[in-house]
N, C-alpha and C positions, 0 to 999 in steps of 0.2 A: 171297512177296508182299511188296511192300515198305509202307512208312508210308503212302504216299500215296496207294500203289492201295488197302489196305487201308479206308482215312478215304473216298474215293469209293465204296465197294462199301457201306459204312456209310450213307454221306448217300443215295444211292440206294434203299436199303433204307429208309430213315425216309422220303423222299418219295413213293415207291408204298403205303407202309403209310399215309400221313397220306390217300390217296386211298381207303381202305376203312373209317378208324378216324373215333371222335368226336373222337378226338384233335387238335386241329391245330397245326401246328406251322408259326409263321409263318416270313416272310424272315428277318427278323436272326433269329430263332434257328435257322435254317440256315446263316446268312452267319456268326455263333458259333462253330457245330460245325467249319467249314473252315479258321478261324483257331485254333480251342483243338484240335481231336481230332488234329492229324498230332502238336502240340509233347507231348500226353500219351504218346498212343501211341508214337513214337519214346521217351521216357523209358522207359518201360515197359518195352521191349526192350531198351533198352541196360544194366535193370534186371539185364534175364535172365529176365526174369516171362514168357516167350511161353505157358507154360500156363495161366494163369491168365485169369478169365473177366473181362469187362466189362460192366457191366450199364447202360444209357445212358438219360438222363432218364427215372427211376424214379417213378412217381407215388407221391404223399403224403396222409394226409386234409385238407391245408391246402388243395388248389386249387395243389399246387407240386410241380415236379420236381427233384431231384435230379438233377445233372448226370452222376453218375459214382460207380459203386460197381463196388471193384476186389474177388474176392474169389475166397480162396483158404484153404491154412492158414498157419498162424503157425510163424514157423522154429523158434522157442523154447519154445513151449507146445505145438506140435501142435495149438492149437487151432483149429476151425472161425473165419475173420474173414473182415467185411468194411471198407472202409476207405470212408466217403464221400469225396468228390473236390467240390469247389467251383471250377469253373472263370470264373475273371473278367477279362475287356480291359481293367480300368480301367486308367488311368495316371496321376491323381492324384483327390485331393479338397480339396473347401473345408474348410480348415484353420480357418476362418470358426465355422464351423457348430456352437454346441454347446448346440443345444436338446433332442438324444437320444444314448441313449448306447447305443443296438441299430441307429442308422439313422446313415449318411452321406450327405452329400451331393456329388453329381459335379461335377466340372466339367467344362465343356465343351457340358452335356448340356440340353434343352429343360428348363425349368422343370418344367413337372407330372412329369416322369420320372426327376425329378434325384434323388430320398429314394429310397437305395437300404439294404437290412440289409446291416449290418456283417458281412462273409463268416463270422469268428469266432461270432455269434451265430448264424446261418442255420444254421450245419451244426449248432451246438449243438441247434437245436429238431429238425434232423432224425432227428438222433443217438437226442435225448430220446422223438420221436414211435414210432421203430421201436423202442424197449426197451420202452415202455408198451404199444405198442396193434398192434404188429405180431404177427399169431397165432403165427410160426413164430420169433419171435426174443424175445420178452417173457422167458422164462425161461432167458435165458442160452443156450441153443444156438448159437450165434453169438454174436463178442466185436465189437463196434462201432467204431472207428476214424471219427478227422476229420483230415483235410488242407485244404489253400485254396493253392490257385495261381492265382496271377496275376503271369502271365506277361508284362506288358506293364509292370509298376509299378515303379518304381524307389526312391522314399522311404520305405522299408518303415516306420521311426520315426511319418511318418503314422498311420499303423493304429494305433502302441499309445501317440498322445500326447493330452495334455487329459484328455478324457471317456475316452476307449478305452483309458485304462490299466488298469480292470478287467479286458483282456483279457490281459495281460502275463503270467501263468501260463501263456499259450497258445500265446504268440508261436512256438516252438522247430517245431509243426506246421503255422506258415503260410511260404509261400518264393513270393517276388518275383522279378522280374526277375534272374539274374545268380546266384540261389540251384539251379540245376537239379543240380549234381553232389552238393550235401547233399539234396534230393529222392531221385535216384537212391538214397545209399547209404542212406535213410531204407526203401523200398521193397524195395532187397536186404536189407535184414539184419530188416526185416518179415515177408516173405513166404519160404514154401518155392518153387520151382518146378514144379509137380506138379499134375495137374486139380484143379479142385475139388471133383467127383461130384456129391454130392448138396444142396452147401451154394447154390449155383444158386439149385436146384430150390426150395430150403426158402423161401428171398427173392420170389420171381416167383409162387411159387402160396398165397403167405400171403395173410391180407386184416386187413385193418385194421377193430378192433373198437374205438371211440373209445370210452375211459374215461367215466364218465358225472361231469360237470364241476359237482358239485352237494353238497346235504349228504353224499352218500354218502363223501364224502374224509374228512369234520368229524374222526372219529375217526382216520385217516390224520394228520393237523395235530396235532392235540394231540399224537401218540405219535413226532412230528417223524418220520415215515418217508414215504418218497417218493412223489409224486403225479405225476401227467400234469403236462407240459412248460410255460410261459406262451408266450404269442404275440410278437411284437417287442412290439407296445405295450403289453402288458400287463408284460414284463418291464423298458421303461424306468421305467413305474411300481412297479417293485418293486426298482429299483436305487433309487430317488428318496425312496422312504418307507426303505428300509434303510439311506439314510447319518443318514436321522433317529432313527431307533433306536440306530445307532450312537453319534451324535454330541450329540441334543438334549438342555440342559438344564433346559428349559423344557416346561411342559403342552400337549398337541397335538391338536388338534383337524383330522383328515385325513378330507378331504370326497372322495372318490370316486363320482361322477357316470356316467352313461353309459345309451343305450337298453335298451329290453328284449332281452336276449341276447347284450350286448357281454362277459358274463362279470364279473361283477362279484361276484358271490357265489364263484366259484373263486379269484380273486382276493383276496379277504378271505378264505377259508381259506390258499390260499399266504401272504397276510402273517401268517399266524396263526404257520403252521409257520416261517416264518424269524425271527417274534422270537424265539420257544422258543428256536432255534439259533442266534439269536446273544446272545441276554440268558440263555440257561438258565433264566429264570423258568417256572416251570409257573400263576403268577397270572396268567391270561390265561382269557378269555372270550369267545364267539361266541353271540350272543343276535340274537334277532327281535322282531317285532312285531304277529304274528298265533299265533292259536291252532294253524289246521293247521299252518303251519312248526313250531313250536315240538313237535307233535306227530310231524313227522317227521324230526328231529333227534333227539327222544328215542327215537325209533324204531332211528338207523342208530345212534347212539352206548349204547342203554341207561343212559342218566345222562339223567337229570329236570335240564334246563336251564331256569331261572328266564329267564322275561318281565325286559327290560329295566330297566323299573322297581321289580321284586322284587330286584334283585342285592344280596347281603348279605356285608359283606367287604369287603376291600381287593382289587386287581386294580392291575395296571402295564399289562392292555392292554385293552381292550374293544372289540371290535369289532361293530356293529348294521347286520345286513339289512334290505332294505326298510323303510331309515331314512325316508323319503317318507309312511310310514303313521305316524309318530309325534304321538300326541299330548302337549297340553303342552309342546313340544318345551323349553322353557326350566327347566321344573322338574325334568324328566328328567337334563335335562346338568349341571345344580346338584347331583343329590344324586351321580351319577357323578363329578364336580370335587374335590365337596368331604365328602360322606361316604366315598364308595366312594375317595376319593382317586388315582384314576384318573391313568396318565400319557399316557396314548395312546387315545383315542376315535375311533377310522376309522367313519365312515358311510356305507352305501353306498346309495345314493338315485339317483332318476330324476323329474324336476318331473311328467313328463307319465304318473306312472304312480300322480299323489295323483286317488283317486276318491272320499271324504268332504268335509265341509267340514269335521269335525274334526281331518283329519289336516294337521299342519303342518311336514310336514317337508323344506319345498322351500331351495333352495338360501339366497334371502334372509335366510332366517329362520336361517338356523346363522351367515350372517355378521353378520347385526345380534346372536346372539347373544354372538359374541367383540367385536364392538367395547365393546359396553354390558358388558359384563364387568368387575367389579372384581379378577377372578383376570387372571394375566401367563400368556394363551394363546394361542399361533403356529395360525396359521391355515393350513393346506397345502390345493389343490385340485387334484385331476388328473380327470381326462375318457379316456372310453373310446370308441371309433367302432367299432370295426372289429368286424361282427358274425359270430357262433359258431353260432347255436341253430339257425336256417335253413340249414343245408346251407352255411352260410356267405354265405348269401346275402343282403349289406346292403341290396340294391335291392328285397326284399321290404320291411325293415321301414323305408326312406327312402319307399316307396308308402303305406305302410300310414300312417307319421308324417304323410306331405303329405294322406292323405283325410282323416284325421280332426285335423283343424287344423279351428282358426275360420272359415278362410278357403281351403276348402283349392285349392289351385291341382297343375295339373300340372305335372313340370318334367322334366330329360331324364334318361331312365334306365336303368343297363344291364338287358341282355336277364335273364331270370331264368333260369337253367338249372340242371336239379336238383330242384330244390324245387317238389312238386306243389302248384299249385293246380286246384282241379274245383269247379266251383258244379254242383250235382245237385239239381234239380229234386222229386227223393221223398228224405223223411228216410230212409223203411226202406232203399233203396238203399245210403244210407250207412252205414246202422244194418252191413248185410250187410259191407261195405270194413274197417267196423274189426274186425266179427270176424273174416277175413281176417289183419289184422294181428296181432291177439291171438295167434290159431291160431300164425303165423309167431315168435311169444316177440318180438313190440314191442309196444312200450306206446301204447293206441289211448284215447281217450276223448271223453266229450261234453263241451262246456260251452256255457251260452247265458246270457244278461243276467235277472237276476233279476226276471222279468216273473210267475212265478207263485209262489203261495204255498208255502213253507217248515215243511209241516208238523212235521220233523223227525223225519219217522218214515220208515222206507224201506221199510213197506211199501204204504204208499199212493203211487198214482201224480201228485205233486204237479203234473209236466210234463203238461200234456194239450195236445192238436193233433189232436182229433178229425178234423176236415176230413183230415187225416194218417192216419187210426188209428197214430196214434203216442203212447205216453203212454210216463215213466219217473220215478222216484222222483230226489228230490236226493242227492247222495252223503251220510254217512252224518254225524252230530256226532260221535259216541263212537270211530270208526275210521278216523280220517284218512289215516293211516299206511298202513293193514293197502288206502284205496281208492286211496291214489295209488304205491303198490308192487303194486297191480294183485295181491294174495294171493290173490283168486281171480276166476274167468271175468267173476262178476256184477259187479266192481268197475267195467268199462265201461260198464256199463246205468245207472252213477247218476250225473248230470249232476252240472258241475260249474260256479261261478258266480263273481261277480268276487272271493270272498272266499277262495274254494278255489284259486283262478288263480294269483296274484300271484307271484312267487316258484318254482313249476313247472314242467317242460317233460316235455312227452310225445314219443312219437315222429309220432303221426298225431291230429289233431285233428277233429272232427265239431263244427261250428258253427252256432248254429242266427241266424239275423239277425231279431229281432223288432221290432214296432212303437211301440218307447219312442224310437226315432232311425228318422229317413226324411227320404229327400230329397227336397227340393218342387224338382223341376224349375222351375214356376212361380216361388218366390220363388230360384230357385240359393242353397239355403242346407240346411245341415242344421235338423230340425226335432224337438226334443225334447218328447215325451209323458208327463209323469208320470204319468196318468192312468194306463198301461199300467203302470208299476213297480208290485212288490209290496214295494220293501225300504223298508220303513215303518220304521227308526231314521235312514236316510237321509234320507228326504222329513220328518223328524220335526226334522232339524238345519237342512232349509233353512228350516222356518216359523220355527224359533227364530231364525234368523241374517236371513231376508229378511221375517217376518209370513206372514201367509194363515191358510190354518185346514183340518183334516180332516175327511172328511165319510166315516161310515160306515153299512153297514148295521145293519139294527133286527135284533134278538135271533131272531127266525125265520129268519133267511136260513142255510143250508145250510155258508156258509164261516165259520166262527166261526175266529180265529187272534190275534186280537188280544186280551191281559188287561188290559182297561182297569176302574179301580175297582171290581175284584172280578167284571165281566163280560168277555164274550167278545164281539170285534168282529172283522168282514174291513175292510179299509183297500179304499173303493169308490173316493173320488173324492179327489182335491189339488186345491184352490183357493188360486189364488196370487192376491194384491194386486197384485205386483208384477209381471209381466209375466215375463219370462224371462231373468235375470240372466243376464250372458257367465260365472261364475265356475261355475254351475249347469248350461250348457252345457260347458263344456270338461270338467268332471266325466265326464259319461255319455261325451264324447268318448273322453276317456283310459278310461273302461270297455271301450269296443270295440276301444280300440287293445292294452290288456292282454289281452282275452281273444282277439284273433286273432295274437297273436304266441307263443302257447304249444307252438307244436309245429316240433320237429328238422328232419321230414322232407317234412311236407305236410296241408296243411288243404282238409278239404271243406265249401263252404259252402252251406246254405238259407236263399232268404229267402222273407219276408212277402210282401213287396211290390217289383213287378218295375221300377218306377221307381229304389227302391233300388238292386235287383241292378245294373241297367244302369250308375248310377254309381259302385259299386264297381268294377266290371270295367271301365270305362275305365280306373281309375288301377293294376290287378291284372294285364292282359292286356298 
């Protein structure tokens, strides 16, 4: 059979199979496959490779295919390989362009389509993806290879000029236009000619178990040994902060911003691990701003990691999670400056994920705090979009950002596929879904808005929803660690709340939507209830910051929680002066938006009230 009956019996195949699969596989990447699969295929053969297997747009856990894995054994080692293959039409780029250094841009090509990954970098993450998280290839059973052809290009110096000279180590395995007889002999003296048996099989029936992109690395970073892959954007921002470690000689104050589940926390461990490796220091630190973190860090790493503010010592890096919850944010960075003597401060913060009015750690306030600075401190800011936690799925939490805005509006959104949403009418319903997930070894759990009291004891039922016969204790103070590593069955039975959230991600979420936020159809406006909160240090900072006054039950009432001058009170009623401040709204807002962005795979929600429900699920469905 020759090259071209071969490439038609191929495209044939992918178009009856795109008829039965979820798979789809549009026109240009058919009109692709008829222009790139004869030029590979003939090389191939003229290789001498005809035994050898081709495995063609392989999926990946990014939402991406792999255009081409050739695989066979290796002439030299006998070993089991496969080679990724990156097949591309370009024929030039904007030379223009040098705001990323993982992304190009096209010419010729419609704007919104034009920011393409630098083929170089693409196969890298591929490469990285299948040693990490591939079941059947993670431990070396297979040796990995990368190539890039593109066959239509002619300025190969392109690719490796300006920015893209990082790739120049690499340059020897990408071939351009007019490069095909060094291709071919790259190929023959690669491969044996010989089936490949079982190495196939090991590739197509593996599955992909994604690394879990969280503290569980911490210790990974410190011990500079290898972690799961960065994303394109994640790794222009990690060329960008490494030329400043490299190069700075001045104090750095690096602001790293981005949604809940843009990766930001994996991100600041990867820069943890590449200062290590490139400055050799071991003074370096990875510190937070809550209790539970702090408690499950100590958790995966066995080393009692000091709260930001306790750091004692000198340190060249500092890196601070859920910078957003800082308080004092100016005396904090003073004694890190100038006691701790600190050269490198990365923060990684989110505006819309500050739920206190103590916390100040929104973006303004770290650059008012370099300008006002009498220390000489370089200010660097990078931004993260491109979301991870959702099945990858940004148009959950671009939904979820536009509901709970001040104002929230609809706007056009892709379809959400993947990522379970289900509003379920009975909590037990749900209750049964997560233990399901449990059963199946994912990580399932409750959280809801701190609307009932907090006795801190787990064996009392603090959640009640009797109208539900639903009741469950809070998760635990003393076991943070031991409730959100799920160490045993009961760890999903204790709800968890915005101060357990922040910071965490589950596999399956159970949400409960209570009566502190509702939408008044009548005024189109979110409508916040303090009345309904129980988190009485919160409602405690706004009477301090706006006035008003608390108003509690007398000493006979049944819920005593509160130790006020030596007596016990429940926090019944908040009386504000002041009417309902925007700062006090957006607060609760970002509460719902952090507690419904906590899970991987899929969230089920109950609500109170069906006026609510019906407005979420416009901007959800």
């Amino acid at each position: 059979m020759s090259s071209d009956e071969l490439v038609e019996k191929m495209l044939d195949k992918f178009q009856s199979f795109d008829e039965d699969s979820e798979i789809e596989f549009n026109d240009n990447e058919v009109l692709s496959w008829k222009n790139s699969l004869p030029i590979l295929i003939k090389l191939i053969n003229q290789s001498g490779l005809t035994d050898l297997d081709l495995i063609m747009e392989y999926e990946t856990p990014l939402n991406s295919r792999i255009d081409a894995l050739l695989v066979g054994y290796n002439k030299v080692t006998n070993r089991p390989t496969a080679m990724i293959i990156e097949l591309k039409q370009w024929q030039s780029i904007n030379t223009e362009f040098t705001e990323s250094n993982t992304f190009v841009k096209l010419d010729n090509v419609e704007e919104e389509s034009s920011n393409r990954s630098h083929p170089i970098a693409q196969t890298h993450t591929y490469r990285s993806h299948l040693k990490c998280n591939h079941s059947n290839l993670g431990d070396n059973q297979v040796d990995i290879l990368e190539i890039q052809y593109l066959h239509n290009y002619k300025n190969k110096e392109e690719l490796f000029s300006n920015q893209y000279d990082i790739y120049n180590s690499k340059r020897e395995n990408c071939f351009v236009l007019g490069e095909e007889n060094r291709l071919i002999e790259l190929l023959r003296t690669t491969f044996d000619n010989r089936e490949p048996g079982e190495i196939t099989n090991l590739i197509v029936t593996g599955q992909y178990s994604m690394e879990k992109q969280g503290y569980e690395n911490l210790a990974k970073a410190l011990n500079s040994q290898e972690i799961s892959p960065l994303l394109d954007e994640q790794r222009d921002v990690s060329v960008r902060v490494s030329k400043l470690f490299r190069e700075s000689k001045d104090k750095q104050l690096i602001i790293i911003s981005g949604d809940c589940g843009t990766g930001k926390t994996y991100l600041g461990l990867y820069l943890l691990k590449l200062f290590i490796d490139i400055t050799k220091s071991k003074q370096v630190v990875f510190t937070v701003t809550s209790k539970i973190l702090n408690a499950i860090i100590n958790g995966h790493t066995e080393n009692d990691i000091p709260y930001v503010n306790g750091l004692r010592g000198q340190f060249d890096l500092v890196i601070i999670d859920e910078a957003h919850r800082l308080p004092e944010l100016n005396k904090v960075l003073d004694k890190l400056y100038n006691e701790n003597k600190v050269k490198f401060v990365i923060v990684l913060q989110d505006d819309r994920q500050r739920v206190r009015i103590n916390e100040e750690g929104l973006r303004q306030n770290f650059y008012d705090y370099v300008e006002k600075s009498p220390l000489n401190i370089e200010l660097h800011q990078e931004y993260l979009s491109i979301q991870k936690r959702s099945m990858y799925e940004s148009s959950y939490v671009d939904r979820i950002n536009d509901l709970f805005s001040l104002s929230p509006v609809m706007k056009e959104y892709t379809k959400i596929d993947g990522y379970d949403i289900q509003v379920i009418n009975k909590l037990n319903d749900i209750d049964l879904l997560l233990d399901n997930h449990v059963n199946n070894n994912e990580k399932a759990q409750w959280f809801a808005p701190f609307c009932w009291e907090w006795t801190r004891n787990i064996r009392n039922n603090d959640v009640q929803i009797l109208e539900e016969n639903f009741t469950k204790p809070w998760n635990p103070k003393n076991e943070q660690f031991e409730w959100y590593s799920e160490i045993g069955k009961h760890h999903k039975d204790r709800i968890g709340c915005i101060y357990t959230a922040q910071g965490l991600d589950f596999d399956y979420v159970g949400y409960i939507f209570w009566e502190d936020l509702s939408w008044s159809l009548e005024k189109n406006d979110w409508i916040v209830n303090l009345n309904k909160s129980q988190d009485i240090i919160f409602i405690r900072e706004i009477v301090q910051k706006y006035g008003g006054q608390l108003k509690y039950f007398d000493k006979n009432n049944k819920y005593w929680v509160v130790n006020r001058n030596g007596r016990e009170y429940k926090l019944n009623t908040f009386i504000a002066k002041f009417g309902n401040p925007e700062e006090v709204k957006e607060l609760i807002l970002n509460t719902y938006r952090v507690l419904m962005t906590r899970a991987r795979k899929g969230i089920y929600i109950w609500f109170k009230d069906n006026e609510t429900k019906e407005k979420v699920m416009e901007f959800l469905n």
